[in-house]
PAKEDO-480749 format. One record per residue (C-alpha): x, y, z; chain. Coordinates in pm, 1 decimal, always signed. Layout:
REM residues N
TIKE          X          Y          Z   unit
TIKE          X          Y          Z      A
...
END
This chain:
REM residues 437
TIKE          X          Y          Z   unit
TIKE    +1823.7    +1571.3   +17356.6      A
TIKE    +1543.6    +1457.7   +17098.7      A
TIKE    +1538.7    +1218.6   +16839.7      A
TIKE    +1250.6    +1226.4   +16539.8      A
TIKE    +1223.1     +952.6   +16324.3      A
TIKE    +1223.0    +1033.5   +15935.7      A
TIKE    +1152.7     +923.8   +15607.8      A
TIKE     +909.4     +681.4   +15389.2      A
TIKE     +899.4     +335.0   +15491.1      A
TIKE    +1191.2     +139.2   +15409.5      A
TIKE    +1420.0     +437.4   +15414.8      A
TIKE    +1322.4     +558.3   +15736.4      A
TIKE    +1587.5     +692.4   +15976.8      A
TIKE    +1604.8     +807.5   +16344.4      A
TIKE    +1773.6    +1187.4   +16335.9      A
TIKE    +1860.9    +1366.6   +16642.1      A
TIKE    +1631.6    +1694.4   +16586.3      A
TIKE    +1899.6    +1916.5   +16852.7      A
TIKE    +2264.2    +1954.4   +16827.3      A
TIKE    +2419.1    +1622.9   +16845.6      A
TIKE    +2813.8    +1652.0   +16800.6      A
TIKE    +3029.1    +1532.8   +17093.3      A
TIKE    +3216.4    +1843.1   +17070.2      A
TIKE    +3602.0    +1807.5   +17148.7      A
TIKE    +3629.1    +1412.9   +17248.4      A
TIKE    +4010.8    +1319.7   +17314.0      A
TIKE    +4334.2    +1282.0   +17195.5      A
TIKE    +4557.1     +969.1   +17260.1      A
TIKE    +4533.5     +874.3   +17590.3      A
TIKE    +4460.3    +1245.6   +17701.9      A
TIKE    +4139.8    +1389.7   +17925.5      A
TIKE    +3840.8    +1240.2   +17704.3      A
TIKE    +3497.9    +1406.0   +17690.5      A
TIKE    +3307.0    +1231.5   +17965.2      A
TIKE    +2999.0    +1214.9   +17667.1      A
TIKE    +3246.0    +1010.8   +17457.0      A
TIKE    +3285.4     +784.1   +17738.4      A
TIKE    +2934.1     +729.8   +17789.6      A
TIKE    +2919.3     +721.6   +17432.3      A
TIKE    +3152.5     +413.4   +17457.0      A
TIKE    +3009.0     +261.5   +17791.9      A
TIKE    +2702.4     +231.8   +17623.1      A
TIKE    +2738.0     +161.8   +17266.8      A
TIKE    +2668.0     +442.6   +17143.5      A
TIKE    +2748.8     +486.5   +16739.9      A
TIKE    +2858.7     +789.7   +16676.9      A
TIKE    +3143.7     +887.8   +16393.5      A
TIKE    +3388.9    +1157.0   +16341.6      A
TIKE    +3274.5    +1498.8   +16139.6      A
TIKE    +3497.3    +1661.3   +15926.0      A
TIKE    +3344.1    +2001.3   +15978.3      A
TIKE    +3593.7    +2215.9   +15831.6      A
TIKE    +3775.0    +1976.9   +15568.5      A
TIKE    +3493.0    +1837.6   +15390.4      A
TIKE    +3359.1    +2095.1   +15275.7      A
TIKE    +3162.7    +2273.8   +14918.2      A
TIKE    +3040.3    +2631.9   +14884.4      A
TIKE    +2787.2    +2781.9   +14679.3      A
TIKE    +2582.3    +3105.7   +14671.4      A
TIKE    +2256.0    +3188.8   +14483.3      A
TIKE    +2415.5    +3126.6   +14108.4      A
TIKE    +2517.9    +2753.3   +14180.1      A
TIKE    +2845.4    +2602.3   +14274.6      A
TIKE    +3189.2    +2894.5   +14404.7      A
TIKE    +3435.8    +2780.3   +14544.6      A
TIKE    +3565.8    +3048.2   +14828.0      A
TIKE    +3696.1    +2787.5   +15056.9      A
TIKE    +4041.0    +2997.3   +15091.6      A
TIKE    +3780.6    +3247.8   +15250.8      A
TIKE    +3668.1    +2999.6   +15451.8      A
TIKE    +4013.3    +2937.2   +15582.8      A
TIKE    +4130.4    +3259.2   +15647.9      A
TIKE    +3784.8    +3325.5   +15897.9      A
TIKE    +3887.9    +3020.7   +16062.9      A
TIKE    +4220.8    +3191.2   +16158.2      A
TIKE    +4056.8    +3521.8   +16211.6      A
TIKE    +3807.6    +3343.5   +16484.5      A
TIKE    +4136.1    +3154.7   +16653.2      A
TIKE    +4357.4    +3559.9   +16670.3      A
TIKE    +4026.5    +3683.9   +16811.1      A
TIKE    +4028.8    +3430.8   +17128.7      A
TIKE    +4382.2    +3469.1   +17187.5      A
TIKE    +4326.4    +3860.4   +17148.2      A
TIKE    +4004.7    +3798.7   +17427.2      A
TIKE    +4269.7    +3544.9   +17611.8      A
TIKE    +4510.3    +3900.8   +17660.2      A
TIKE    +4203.2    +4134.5   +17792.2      A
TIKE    +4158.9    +3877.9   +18033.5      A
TIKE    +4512.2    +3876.8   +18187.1      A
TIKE    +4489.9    +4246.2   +18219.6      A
TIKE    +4137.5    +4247.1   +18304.2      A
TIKE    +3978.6    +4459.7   +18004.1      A
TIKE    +3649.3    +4497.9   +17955.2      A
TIKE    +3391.4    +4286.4   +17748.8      A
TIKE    +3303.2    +4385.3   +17423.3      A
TIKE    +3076.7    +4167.1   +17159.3      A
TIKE    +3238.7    +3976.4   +16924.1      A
TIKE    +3173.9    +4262.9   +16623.6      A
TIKE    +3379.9    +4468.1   +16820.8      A
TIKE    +3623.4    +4215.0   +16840.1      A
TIKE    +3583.2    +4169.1   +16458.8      A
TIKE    +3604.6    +4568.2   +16422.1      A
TIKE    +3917.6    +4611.5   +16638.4      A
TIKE    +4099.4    +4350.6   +16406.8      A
TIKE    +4039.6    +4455.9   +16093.2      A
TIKE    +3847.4    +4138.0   +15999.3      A
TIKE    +3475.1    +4303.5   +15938.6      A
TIKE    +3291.8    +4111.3   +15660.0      A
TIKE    +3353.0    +4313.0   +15346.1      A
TIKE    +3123.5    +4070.7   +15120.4      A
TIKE    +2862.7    +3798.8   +15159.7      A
TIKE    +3116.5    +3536.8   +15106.1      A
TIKE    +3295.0    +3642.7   +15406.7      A
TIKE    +2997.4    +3688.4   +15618.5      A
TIKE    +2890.2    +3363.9   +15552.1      A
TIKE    +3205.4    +3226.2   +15693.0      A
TIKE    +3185.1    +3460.0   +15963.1      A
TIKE    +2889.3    +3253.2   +16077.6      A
TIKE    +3014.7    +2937.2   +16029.3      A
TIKE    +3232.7    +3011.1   +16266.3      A
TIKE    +3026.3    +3226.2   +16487.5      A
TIKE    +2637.5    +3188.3   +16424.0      A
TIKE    +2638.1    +2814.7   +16347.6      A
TIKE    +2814.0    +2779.5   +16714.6      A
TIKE    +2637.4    +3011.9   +16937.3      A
TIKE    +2334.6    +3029.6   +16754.7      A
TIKE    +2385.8    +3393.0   +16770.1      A
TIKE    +2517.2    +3678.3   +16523.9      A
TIKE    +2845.3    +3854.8   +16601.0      A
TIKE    +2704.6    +4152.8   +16811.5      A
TIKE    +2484.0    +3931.5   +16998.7      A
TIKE    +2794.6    +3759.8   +17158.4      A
TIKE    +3067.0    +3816.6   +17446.5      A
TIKE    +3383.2    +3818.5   +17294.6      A
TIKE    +3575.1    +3668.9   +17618.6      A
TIKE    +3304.9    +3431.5   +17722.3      A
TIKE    +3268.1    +3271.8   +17360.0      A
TIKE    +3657.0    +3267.9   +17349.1      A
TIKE    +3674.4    +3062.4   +17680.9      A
TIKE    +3359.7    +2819.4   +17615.6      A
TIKE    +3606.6    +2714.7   +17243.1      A
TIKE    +3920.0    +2684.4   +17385.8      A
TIKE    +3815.1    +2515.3   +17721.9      A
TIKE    +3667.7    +2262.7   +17493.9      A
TIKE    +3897.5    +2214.3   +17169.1      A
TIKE    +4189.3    +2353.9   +17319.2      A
TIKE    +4406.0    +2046.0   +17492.2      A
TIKE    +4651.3    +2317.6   +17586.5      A
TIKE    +4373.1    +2475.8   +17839.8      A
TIKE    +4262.7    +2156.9   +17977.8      A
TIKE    +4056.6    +2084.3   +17658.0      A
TIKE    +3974.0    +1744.9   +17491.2      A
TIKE    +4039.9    +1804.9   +17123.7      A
TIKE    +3921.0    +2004.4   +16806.4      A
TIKE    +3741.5    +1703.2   +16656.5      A
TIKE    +3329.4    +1631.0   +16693.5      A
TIKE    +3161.8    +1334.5   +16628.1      A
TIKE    +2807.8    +1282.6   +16501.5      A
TIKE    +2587.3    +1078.8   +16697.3      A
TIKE    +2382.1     +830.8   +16408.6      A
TIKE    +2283.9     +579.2   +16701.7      A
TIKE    +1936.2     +480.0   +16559.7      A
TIKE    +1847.0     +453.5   +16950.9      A
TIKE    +1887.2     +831.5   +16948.1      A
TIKE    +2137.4    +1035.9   +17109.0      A
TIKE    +1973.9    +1050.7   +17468.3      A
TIKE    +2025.9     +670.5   +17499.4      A
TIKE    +2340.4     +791.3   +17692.5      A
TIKE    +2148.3     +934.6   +17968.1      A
TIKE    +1869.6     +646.1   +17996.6      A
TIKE    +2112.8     +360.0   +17983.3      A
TIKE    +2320.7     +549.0   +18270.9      A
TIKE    +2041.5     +587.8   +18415.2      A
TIKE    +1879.7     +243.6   +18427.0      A
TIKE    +2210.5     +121.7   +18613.3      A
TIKE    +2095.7     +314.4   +18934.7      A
TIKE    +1737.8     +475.3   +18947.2      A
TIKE    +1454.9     +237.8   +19010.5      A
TIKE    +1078.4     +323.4   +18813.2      A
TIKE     +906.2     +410.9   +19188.7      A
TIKE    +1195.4     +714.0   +19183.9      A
TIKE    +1113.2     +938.7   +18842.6      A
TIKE     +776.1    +1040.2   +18783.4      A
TIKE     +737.5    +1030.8   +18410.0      A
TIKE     +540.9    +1300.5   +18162.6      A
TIKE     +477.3    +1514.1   +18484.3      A
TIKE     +476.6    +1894.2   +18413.7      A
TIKE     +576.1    +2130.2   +18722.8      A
TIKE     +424.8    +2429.5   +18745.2      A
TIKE     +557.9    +2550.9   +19069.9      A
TIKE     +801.1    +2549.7   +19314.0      A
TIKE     +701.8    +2651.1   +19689.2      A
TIKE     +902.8    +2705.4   +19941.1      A
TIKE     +673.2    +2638.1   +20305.0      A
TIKE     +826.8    +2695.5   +20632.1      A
TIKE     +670.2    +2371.4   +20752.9      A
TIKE     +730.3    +2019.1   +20770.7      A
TIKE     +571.7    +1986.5   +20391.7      A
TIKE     +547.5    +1675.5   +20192.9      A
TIKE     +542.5    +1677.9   +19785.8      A
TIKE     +186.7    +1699.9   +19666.6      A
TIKE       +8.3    +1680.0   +19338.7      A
TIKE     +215.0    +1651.9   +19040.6      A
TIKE     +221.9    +1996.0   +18930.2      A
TIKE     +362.2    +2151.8   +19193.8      A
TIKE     +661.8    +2056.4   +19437.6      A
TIKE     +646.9    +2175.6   +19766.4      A
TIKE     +988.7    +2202.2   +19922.8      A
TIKE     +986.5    +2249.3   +20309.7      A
TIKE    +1325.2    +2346.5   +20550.0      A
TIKE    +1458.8    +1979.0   +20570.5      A
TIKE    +1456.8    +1917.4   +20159.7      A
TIKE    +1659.4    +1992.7   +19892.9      A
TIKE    +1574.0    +2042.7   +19532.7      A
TIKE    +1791.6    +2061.2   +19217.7      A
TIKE    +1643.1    +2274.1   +18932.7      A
TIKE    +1745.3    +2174.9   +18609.0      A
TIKE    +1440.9    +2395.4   +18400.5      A
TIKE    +1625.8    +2508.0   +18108.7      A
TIKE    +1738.8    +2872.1   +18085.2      A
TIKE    +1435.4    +2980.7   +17816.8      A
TIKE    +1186.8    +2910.3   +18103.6      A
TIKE    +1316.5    +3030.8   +18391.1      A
TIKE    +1353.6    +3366.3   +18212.7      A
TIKE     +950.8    +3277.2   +18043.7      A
TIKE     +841.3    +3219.0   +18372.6      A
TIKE     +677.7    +2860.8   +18259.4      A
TIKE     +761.1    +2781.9   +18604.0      A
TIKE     +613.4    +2998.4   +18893.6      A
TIKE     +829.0    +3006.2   +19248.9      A
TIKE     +629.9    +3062.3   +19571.1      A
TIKE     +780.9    +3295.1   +19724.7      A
TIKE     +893.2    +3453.8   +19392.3      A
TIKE    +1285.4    +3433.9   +19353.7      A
TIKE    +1518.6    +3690.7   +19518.7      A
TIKE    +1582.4    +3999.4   +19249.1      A
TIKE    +1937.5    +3899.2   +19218.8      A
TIKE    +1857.1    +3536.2   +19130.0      A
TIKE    +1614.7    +3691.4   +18840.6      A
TIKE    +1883.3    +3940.7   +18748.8      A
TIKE    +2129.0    +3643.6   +18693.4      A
TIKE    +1855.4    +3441.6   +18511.2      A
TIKE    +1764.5    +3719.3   +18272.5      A
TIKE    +2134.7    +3839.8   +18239.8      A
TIKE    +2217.6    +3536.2   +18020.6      A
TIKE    +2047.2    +3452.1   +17613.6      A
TIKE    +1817.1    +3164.1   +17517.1      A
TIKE    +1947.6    +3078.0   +17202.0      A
TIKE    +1802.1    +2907.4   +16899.6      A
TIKE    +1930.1    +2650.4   +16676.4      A
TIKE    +1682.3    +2512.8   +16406.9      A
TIKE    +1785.3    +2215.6   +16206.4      A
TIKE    +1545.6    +2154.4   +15892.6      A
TIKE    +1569.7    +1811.3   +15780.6      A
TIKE    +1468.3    +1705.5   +15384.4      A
TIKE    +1444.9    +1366.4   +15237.8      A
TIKE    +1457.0    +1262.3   +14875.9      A
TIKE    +1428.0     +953.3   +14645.1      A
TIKE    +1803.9    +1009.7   +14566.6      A
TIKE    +2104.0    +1201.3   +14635.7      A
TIKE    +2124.7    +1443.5   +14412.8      A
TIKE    +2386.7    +1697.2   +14620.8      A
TIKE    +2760.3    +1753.3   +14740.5      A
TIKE    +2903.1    +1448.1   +14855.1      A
TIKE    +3147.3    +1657.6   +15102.0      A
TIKE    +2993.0    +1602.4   +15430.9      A
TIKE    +2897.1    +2013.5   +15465.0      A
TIKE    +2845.9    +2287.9   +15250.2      A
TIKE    +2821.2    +2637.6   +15280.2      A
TIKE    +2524.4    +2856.3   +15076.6      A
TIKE    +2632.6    +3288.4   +15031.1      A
TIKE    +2331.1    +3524.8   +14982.1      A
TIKE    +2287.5    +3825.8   +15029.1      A
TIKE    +2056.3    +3773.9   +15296.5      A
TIKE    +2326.8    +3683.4   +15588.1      A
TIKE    +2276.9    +3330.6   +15724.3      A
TIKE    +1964.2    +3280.9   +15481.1      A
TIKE    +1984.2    +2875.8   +15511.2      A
TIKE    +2364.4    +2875.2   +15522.5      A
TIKE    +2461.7    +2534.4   +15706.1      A
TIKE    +2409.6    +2236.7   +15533.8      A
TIKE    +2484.8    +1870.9   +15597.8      A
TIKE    +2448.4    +1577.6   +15420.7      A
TIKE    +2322.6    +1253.0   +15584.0      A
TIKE    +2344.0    +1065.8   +15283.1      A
TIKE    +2720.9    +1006.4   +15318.6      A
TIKE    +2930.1     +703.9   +15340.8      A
TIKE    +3045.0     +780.0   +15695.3      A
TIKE    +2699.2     +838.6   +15821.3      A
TIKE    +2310.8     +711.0   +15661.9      A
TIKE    +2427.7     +590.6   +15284.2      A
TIKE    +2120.1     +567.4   +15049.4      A
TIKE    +1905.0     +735.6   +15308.5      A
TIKE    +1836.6    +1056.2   +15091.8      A
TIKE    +1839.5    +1270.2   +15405.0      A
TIKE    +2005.2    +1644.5   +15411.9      A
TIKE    +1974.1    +1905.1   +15667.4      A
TIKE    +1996.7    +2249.9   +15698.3      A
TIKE    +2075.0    +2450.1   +15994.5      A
TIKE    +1914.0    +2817.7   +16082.6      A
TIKE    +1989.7    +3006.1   +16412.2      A
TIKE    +1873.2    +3307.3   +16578.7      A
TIKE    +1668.2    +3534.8   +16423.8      A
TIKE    +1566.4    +3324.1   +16150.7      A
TIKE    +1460.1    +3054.3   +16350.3      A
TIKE    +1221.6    +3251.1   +16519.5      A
TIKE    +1095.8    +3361.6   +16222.9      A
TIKE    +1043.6    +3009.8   +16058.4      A
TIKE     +870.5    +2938.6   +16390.8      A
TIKE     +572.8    +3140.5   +16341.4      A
TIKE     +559.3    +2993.3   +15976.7      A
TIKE     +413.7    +2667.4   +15809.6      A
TIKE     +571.6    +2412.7   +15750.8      A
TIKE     +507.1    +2453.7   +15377.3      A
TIKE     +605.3    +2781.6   +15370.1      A
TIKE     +934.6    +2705.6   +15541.1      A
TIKE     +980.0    +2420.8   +15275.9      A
TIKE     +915.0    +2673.9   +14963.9      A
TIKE    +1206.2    +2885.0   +15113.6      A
TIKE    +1448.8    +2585.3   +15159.4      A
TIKE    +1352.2    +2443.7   +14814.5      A
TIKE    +1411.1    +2827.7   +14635.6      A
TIKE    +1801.5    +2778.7   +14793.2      A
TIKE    +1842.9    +2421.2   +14668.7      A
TIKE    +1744.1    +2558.3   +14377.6      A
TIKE    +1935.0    +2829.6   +14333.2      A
TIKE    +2227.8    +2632.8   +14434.3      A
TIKE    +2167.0    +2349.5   +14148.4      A
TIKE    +2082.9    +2600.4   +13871.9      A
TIKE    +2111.0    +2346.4   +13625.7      A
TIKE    +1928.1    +2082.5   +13822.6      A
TIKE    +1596.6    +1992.4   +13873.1      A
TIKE    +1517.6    +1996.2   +14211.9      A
TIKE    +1255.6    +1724.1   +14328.3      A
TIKE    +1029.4    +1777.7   +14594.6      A
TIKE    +1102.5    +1639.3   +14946.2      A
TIKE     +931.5    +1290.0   +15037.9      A
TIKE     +979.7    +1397.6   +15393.6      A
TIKE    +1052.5    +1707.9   +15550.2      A
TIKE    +1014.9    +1813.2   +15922.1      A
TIKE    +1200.5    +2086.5   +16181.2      A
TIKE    +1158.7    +2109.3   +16572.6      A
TIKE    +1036.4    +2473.5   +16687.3      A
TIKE    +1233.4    +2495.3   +17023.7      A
TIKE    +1168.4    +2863.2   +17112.6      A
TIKE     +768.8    +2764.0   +17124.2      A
TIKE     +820.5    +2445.6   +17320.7      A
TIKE     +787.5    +2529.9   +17673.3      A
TIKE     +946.1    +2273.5   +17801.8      A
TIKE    +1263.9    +2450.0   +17621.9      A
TIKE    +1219.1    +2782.6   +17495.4      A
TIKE    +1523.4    +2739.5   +17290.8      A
TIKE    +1788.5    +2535.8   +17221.5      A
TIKE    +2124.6    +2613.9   +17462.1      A
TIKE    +2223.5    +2930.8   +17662.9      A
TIKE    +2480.0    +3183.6   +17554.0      A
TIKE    +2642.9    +3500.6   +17740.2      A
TIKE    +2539.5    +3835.5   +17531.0      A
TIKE    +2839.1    +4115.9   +17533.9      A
TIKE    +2957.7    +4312.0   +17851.7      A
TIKE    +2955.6    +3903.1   +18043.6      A
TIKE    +3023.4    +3973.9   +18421.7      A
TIKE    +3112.7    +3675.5   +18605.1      A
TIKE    +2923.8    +3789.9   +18913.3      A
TIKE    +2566.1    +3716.5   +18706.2      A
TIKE    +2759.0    +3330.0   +18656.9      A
TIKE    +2830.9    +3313.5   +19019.1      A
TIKE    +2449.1    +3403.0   +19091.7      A
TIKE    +2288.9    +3191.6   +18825.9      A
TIKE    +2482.0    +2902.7   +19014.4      A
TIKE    +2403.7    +2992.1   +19352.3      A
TIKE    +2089.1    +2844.3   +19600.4      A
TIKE    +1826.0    +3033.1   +19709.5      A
TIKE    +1712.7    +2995.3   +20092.0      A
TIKE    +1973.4    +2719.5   +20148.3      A
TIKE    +1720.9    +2440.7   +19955.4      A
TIKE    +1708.3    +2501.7   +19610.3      A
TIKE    +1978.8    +2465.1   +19366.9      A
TIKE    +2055.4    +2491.4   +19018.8      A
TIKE    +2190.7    +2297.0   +18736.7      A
TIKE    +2182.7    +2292.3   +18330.7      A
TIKE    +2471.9    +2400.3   +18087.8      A
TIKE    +2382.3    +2747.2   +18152.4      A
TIKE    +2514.0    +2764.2   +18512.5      A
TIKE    +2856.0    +2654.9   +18366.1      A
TIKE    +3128.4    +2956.3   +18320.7      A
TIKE    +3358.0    +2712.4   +18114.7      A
TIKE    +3130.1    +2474.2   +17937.2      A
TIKE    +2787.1    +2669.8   +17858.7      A
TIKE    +2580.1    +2536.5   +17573.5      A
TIKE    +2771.5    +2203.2   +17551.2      A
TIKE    +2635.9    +1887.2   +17639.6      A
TIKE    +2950.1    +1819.1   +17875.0      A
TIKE    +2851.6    +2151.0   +18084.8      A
TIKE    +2549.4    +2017.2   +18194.7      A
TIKE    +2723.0    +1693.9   +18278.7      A
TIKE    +2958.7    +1872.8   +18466.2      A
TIKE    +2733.9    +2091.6   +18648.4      A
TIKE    +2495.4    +1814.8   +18733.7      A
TIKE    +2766.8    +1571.5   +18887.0      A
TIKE    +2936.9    +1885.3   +19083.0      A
TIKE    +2526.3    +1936.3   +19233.3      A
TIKE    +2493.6    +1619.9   +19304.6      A
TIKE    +2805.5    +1587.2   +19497.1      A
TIKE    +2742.7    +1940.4   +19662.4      A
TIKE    +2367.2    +1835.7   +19776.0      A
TIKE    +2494.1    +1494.7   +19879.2      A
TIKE    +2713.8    +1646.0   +20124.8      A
TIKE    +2437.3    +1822.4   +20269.8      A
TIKE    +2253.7    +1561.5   +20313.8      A
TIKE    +2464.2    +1394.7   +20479.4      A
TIKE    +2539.3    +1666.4   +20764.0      A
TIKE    +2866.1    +1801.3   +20809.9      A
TIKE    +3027.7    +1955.0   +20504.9      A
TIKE    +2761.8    +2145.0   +20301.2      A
TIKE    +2907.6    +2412.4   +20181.7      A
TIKE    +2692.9    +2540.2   +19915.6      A
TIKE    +2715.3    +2808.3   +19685.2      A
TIKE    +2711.7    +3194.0   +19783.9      A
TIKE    +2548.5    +3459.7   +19609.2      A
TIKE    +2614.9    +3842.1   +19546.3      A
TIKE    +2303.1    +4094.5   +19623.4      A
TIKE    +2463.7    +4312.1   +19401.5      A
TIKE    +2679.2    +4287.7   +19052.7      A
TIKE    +2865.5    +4608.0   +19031.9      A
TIKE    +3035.2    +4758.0   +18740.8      A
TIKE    +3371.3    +4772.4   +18760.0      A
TIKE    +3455.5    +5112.7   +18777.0      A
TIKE    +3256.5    +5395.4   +18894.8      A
TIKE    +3001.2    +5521.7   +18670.7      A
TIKE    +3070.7    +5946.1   +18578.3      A
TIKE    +2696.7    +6063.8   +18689.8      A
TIKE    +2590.8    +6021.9   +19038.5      A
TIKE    +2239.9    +6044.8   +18944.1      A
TIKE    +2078.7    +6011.4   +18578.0      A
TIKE    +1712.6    +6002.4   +18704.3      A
TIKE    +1529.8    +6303.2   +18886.3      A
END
């Protein structure tokens, strides 16, 4: 969670550089997001996004409206989880989500329809069709916006708190952790493990010895960069787990003009030929979030955000500008006042933006990415949750389950902990015995 403060003075506004929806918050008097109620503990402002209703198109000769297109993927995406909700109960195989797309007949035939394709799928998982499990994405949705599996609703809300988004966390925070506890802007290097009755040294490293217990919240992107070195190294299923999963990106690129001079839907959608060629975009300067603001966003995953990554700033604005031009043919475009974009794949405190399961998912790598290694060290983040990976809530969940787990432990009598496989077999027998010399 990171909030950047935008725009010339006097029209400057705090914008929450990650994904900041709480996604699927509650219906009636139903189970409620436990972010919305931290939301709402704390003040939190945050406001309802109509992702799919408020909506304009466009593609690279101006304004087209293809919104029925738009409809008919969203339907396509919903057949495709119940499909994935069937291979579970008879325990078919993973596939990626293309193949799901292949098997029912909904393959985009045209850029219009691949650009709705990734609305639905890119702008989520930060990853293209073939790049994604078709039963664990189906899961992560419904367990979320589906009240009928135990999710909270099918609405998200857009955080605008000018305190930023991760006031959540330090307001929770400040209601039980004294200063003396967190050491602040303190980078660890490494983890050791010492047989010994070891204390914690110098900042960079912690030194865990048989009577402690550490919980490792590193994101996914570097554990599997190895920005963090563990002494001894970690056990070959623990790495298989780790690299077993995908580091997404998710790249929002945010411009700010004098004045508005764009869609006043809340989204639109740009078509080109190049698929998901600054596709997302979002206006900020919207009576239900920052009116008068002049701020706009556009959203790039995957691929393309690793691209823009190793680009200049400048460069990365020419391309945006080329689309809002070629979106406002008969406009002239002005140039930005502000304009700035968070690289999260070169941070290495990140290395991304949120995890995601890649095709052929086998719980057994879940189970492993969860479990402790040499009864001390755990792990936490949204990545070690099956149901809730990538959302905000996962980590929540996973953190408060970790906490209770480890609290048990300390306490004596009742530590369970979680058990690992040394091996994650296919599930049926592979036809060669051998297929090396």
């Amino acid at each position: 969670m990171q909030n950047y403060t935008i725009g010339v003075p006097g029209k400057q506004r705090t914008v929450e550089v990650s994904p900041n929806w709480i996604q699927g918050t509650q219906i009636g008097n139903g189970t409620a997001n436990p972010i919305l109620m931290l939301a709402r503990k704390h003040h939190v402002e945050n406001q309802y996004n109509d992702l799919d209703g408020s909506i304009t198109t466009y593609d690279y000769n101006g304004l087209k409206d293809y919104r029925d297109i738009l409809n008919t993927s969203i339907d396509q995406f919903t057949q495709i989880g119940a499909i994935a909700g069937e291979r579970v109960k008879t325990g078919q195989v993973d596939l990626s989500l293309q193949s799901a797309y292949g098997i029912t007949g909904a393959t985009p035939k045209n850029m219009y329809e691949a650009a709705c394709q990734y609305y639905e799928v890119d702008w989520v998982y930060a990853q293209s069709p073939d790049q994604n499990s078709w039963i664990a994405s189906a899961w992560n949705n419904n367990f979320t916006f589906d009240t009928d599996m135990g999710g909270f609703s099918d609405e998200n809300n857009l955080c605008i708190d000018q305190r930023g988004f991760k006031t959540i966390i330090q307001a929770e925070a400040a209601e039980f952790i004294q200063p003396k506890q967190v050491s602040l802007n303190s980078l660890v290097t490494t983890i050791r493990i010492q047989r010994g009755w070891g204390r914690r040294s110098h900042w960079q490293t912690v030194l865990l010895s048989l009577r402690d217990y550490v919980l490792c919240t590193f994101s996914l992107g570097v554990l599997q960069y190895g920005d963090v070195a563990f002494e001894p190294a970690l056990p070959s299923w623990k790495m298989e787990a780790i690299q077993s999963m995908v580091m997404a990106t998710y790249t929002k690129i945010f411009l700010q003009f004098e004045k508005k001079f764009w869609f006043d839907t809340e989204m639109a959608i740009y078509a080109d030929k190049e698929r998901g060629r600054y596709l997302i975009w979002q206006s900020l300067d919207h009576v239900n979030f920052f009116p008068g603001s002049g701020l706009v966003f556009v959203t790039v995953t995957g691929d393309l955000s690793l691209r823009i990554e190793g680009m200049e700033d400048s460069d990365v604005q020419e391309e945006v500008m080329e689309v809002l031009g070629a979106m406002y043919p008969n406009t002239t475009v002005p140039d930005p006042v502000a304009f700035h974009f968070k690289r999260w794949h070169a941070d290495s405190l990140f290395r991304g933006s949120y995890s995601n399961w890649p095709p052929s998912f086998v719980p057994g790598h879940s189970e492993n990415l969860r479990a402790l290694v040499d009864k001390r060290l755990w792990f936490a983040g949204e990545a070690t949750s099956l149901k809730y990976f990538g959302f905000l809530h996962g980590a929540y969940f996973e953190g408060l389950n970790a906490g209770e787990e480890i609290a048990k432990c300390v306490e004596g009598p009742g530590c369970v902990g979680r058990q690992h496989l040394n091996s994650v077999l296919d599930a049926s027998p592979y036809p060669f015995v051998s297929i090396t010399p």
